[in-house]
N, C-alpha and C positions, 0 to 999 in steps of 0.2 A: 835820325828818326827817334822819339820819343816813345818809352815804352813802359806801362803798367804794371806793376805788379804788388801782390799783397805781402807784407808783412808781418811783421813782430818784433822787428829789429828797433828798441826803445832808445838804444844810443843814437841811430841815425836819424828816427823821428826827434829825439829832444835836439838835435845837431840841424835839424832842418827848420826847428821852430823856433830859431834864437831872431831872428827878423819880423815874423811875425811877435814874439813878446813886447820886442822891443818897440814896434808903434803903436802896440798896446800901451806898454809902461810910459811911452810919448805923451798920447792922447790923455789917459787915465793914469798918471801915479798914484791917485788916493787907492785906486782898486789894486793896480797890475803891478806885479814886484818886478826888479832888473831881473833878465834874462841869468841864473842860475843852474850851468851845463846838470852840474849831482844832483840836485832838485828836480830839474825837468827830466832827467834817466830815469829818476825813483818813481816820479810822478807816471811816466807811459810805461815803466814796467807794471803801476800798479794798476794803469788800463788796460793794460792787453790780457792782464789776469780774468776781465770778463767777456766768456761767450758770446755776448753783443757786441763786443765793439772790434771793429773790423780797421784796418789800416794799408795803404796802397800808395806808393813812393812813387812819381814818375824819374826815370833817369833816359839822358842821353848821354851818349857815348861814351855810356859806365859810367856815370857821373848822376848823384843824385839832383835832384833839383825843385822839385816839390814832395806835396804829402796833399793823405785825406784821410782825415780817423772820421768813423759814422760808427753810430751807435745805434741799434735798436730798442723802438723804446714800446712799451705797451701799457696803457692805461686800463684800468678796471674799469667796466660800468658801477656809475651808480644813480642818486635821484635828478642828480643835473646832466650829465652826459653818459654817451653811450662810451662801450667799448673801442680802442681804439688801439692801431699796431703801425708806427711811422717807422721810420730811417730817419734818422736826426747826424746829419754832418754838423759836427765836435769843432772840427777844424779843418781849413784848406789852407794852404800856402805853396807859394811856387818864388823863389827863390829870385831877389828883383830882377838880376842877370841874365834870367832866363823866361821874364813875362812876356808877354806880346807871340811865346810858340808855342802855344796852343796846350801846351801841359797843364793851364789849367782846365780847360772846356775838357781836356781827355779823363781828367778827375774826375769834374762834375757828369762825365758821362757814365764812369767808372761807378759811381754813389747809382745813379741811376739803373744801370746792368743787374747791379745788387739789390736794388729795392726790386727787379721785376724777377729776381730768380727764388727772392725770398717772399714772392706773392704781396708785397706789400706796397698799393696804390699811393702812399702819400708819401714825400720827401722835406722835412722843416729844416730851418736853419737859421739862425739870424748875427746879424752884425752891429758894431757899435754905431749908435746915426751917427757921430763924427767920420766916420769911416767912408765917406761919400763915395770913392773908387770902388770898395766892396760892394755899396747899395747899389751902384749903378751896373756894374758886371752880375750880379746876381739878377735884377731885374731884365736883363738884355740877354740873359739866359732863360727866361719863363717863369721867374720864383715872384709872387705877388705877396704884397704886405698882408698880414691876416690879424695879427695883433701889436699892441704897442704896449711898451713897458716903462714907466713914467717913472722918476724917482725925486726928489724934494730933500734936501741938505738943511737940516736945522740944528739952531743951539751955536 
């Protein structure tokens, strides 16, 4: 059985995220750096230092196996948009070994629990388009495209 629970635990989070950098740094080396264990500790200690941002590990049989850090995020109104208050999941991952059992859908249900305890209707997220497994699990989950982020390499 897979089972949820929240943390703060920055060594086990940067310990769970070395798989996901690493098909980042794959895909993306101009952006994503090699997976760096002291870098990525220092880094989710210095996440977990803020009151929005939330983190929940699934393990089976005491054995970690994925993660979901979500962030609350709230925008100011002003003359172009209104006020706004999402749950923006940071990061998911589940551990290869251990895809296909459900520990990620129990994440993503986990992000959701939290967005309805914390009153807040909207859930954002996004992946890289190379990342085609991601786009297709997220949409097969209910998450629809809302914006596009374009970028253009010159010089």
């Amino acid at each position: 059985m897979i089972a949820i629970s929240e943390t703060r635990d920055h060594k086990l989070i940067a310990s769970l995220n070395e798989e996901v950098q690493a098909l980042h740094c794959h895909m993306h080396p101009e952006f994503f750096k090699p997976f760096d264990k002291a870098g990525m500790e220092a880094a989710f200690q210095s996440f977990f230092t803020d009151a929005n941002c939330r983190a929940y590990v699934a393990t089976k049989d005491g054995i970690a196996i994925g993660y979901i850090i979500c962030m609350v995020k709230e925008v100011k109104e002003n003359a172009f948009i209104y006020a706004s208050k999402s749950l923006y999941i940071d990061q998911v991952g589940v551990l290869q070994a251990y895809r296909h059992t459900g520990a990620g859908r129990l994440l993503m249900e986990q992000a959701e629990q939290l967005a309805q305890e914390l009153s807040i209707k909207r859930i954002e997220l996004d992946h890289w388009s190379a990342n085609t497994v991601a786009a297709g699990y997220f949409r097969k989950h209910g998450y629809a495209l809302c914006k596009e982020r374009l970028f253009k390499t010159v010089g």
